[in-house]
C-alpha positions, 0 to 999 in steps of 0.5 A: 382202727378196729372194724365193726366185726372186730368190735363184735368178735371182742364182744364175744370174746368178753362174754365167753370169759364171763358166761362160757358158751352155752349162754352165748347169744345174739342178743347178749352179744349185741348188749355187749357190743353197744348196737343193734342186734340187726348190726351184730347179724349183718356182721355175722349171720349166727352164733356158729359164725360168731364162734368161728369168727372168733376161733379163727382170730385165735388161731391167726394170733396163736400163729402170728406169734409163735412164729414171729417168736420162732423168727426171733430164736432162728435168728438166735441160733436156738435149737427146735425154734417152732418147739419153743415158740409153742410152748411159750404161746402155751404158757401165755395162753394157759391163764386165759379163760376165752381160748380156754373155752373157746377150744373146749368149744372147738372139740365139741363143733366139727366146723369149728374143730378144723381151724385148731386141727389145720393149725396144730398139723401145721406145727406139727410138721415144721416141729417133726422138721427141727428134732432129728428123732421122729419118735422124740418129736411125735413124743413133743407134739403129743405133749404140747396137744394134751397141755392144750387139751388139758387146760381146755377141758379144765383137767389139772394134776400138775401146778403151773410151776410142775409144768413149767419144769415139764416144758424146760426137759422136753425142750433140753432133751430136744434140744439135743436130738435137733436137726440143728444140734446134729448139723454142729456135732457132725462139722465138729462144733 
């Protein structure tokens, strides 16, 4: 059963897909929500915690499933599992207007910045973990962050297919460089 601040947080979340941030307020929140403006506040005290609210349920999300899908490639035997993981979240999120806005919005809030940068070093590590070259694996991080840069700040030079492509090489050239494919090649596998 959703919670009143869940309630609220979808509320945001619709409006930011329609409107952005910039018109983002209380009282359109409250509309969208069906209640009080007083019932939106006791919930969340401002916008900021409105956003952040929001943010951090993205973030929860965008980790519970890259790595529940990273938990599902382990148990496969898939090389650099988190690496993939990321990249498929990427693909599900890239269409999506809200987180869209959402980090467009982060890159702009200190406060707010901290839940992606948290999440990202994060990943970071556990991907730097999977591939045996460091520069390779800096190389990955680089690529996922600037796909999500990109989309954030609406920058598109490449079609969703081009990138698509983009995302198969890096993941066979890592996946020749894992930790896990260096394992099999020195058992002689």
């Amino acid at each position: 059963m959703e919670t009143t601040a869940e309630h609220i947080l979808d509320a945001v979340e619709r409006l930011v897909c329609i409107e952005g941030t910039r018109k983002l307020t209380i009282d359109a929140v409250a509309a969208e929500a069906g209640m009080s403006k007083g019932g939106v506040l006791y919930n969340f005290r401002s916008k900021q915690e409105l956003l952040l609210g929001v943010i951090r349920r993205v973030v929860t999300e965008v980790r519970e499933r890259t790595y529940a899908l990273s938990d599902k490639l382990t148990e496969q035997g898939v090389a650099c599992p988190i690496l993939r993981a990321s990249f498929q979240i990427y693909k599900e999120y890239r269409e999506k207007t809200a987180p869209k806005a959402l980090f467009a919005l982060a890159a702009q809030e200190p406060e707010l910045v901290a839940e992606f940068q948290d999440m990202s070093t994060e990943f970071g590590r556990a991907i730097s973990s999977e591939i045996s070259d460091p520069v390779l694996g800096h190389m990955c991080l680089l690529i996922i962050d600037g796909l999500y840069y990109r989309q954030a700040l609406d920058i598109e030079h490449c079609s969703a297919g081009e990138i698509d492509e983009l995302i198969d090489r890096v993941l066979e050239i890592s996946s020749q460089n894992s930790r896990h494919a260096v394992l099999n090649a020195e058992a002689g596998n």
